[in-house]
N, C-alpha and C positions, 0 to 999 in steps of 0.2 A: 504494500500500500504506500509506505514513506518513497522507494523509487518512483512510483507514478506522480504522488505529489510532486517531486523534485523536478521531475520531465517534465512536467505542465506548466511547473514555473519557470523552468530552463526555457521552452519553447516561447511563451504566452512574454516573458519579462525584459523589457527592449535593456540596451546594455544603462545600471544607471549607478556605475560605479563611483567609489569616491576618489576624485581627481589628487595628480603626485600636488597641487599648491597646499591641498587640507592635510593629508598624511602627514606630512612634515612638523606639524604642530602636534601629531595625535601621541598621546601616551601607550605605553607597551599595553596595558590593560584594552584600550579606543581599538589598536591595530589587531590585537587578536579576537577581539570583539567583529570587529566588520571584513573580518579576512576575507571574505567570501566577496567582498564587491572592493577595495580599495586598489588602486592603481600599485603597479610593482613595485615601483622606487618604495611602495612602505614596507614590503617584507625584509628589504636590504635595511631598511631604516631600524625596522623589527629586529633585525639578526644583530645589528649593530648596537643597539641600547642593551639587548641583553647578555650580547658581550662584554659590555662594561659592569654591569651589574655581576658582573662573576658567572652568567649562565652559560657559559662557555660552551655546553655540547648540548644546551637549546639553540645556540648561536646556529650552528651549524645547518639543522634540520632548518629553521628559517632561510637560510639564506639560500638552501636549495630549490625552498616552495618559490622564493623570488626569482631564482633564477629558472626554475620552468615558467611560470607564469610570463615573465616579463620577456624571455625566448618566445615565448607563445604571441604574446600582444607586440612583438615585435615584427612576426608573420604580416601585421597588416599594414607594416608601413614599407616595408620590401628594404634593398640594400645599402642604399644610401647612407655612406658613412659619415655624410654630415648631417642629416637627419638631426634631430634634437631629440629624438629617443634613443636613435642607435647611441649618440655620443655620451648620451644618459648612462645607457645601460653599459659601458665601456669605462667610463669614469665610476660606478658603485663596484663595478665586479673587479678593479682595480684597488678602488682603496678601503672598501669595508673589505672584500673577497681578499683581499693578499693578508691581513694579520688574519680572519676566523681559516682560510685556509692552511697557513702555517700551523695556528693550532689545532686543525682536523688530522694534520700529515704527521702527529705524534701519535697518533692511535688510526691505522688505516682501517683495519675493520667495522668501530665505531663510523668511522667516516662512512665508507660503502654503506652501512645501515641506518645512517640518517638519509643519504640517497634514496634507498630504498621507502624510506618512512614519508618522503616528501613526494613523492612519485606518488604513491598510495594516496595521501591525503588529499594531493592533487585530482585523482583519480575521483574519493570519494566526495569532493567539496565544491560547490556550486563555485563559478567565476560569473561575475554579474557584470563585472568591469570589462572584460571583452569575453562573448560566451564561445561556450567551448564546441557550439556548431558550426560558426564563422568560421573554421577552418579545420576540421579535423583531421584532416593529411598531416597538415604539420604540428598540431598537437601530439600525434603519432609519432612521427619521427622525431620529435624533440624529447619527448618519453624515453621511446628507445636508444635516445645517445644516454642519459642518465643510467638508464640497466646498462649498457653496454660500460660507463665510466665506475660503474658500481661491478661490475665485473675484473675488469682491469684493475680495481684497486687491492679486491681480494686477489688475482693471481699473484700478482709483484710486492704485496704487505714485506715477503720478508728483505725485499730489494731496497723498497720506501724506510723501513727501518735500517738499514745499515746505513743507508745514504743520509742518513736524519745523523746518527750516532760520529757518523765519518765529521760530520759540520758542526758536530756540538750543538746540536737542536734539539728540542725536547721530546722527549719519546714517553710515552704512556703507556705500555703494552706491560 
């Protein structure tokens, strides 16, 4: 019954997300609260405030729902690297994505399973802000780079750990 509900709403509900100028003021409680309709810059925003707050390996799994999502609603504005969302999303996956991925690459397997967790939640949670009909080819293959990077990270874990240990980086295994 709750899938048809959600289909109905999916289908019937025109996109009426809340735009990156509101998220930026929204509080970590605001953003997980309207996760389902907020524009992507808030999940990297999301990943980032709870990084600082010490939530380190919640840091993580947000910042991969941001990055499907924001891959995803990146689909509709096509390649242009000067775009003001490409350039967006290139500057957050830069400078929140290089410290929480540093600290995902101390523990690869927790890493690949917050992949995995955020792939899911994507899966099971409404996008209001660009719906997930408007393109589902590339919702598809943007899924599947994440399984496929969530793959790669379990093969090579013990390769990512030596290379962490060689550099005096932090390892949590």
């Amino acid at each position: 019954m709750f899938k048809k509900i959600k289909t109905f709403f999916s289908d019937v509900i025109s996109e009426i997300g809340v735009p990156k100028e509101q998220v930026v003021s929204m509080s970590v409680d605001e953003l997980k609260k309207d996760a389902q309709s907020i524009h992507p810059i808030g999940f990297y925003l999301l990943a980032n405030k709870v990084f600082k707050e010490g939530k380190k390996d919640e840091s993580i799994f947000w910042f991969y729902v941001g990055s499907i999502r924001y891959r995803y609603f990146l689909s509709s504005v096509g390649e242009d690297p000067f775009d003001h969302e490409n350039e967006l999303f290139g500057k957050v996956q830069f400078e929140i994505g290089g410290v929480i991925l540093d600290y995902a690459g101390g523990h690869p397997e927790f890493w690949a399973e917050q992949i995995g967790k955020a792939n899911q939640w994507d899966t099971d949670s409404l996008n209001l802000f660009y719906l997930k009909k408007n393109n589902p080819s590339a919702l598809a293959d943007i899924k599947e780079n994440a399984r496929v990077l969530q793959q790669k990270l379990l093969a090579e874990k013990d390769e990512i750990i030596r290379q962490r240990i060689e550099n005096g980086a932090e390892v949590r295994v």
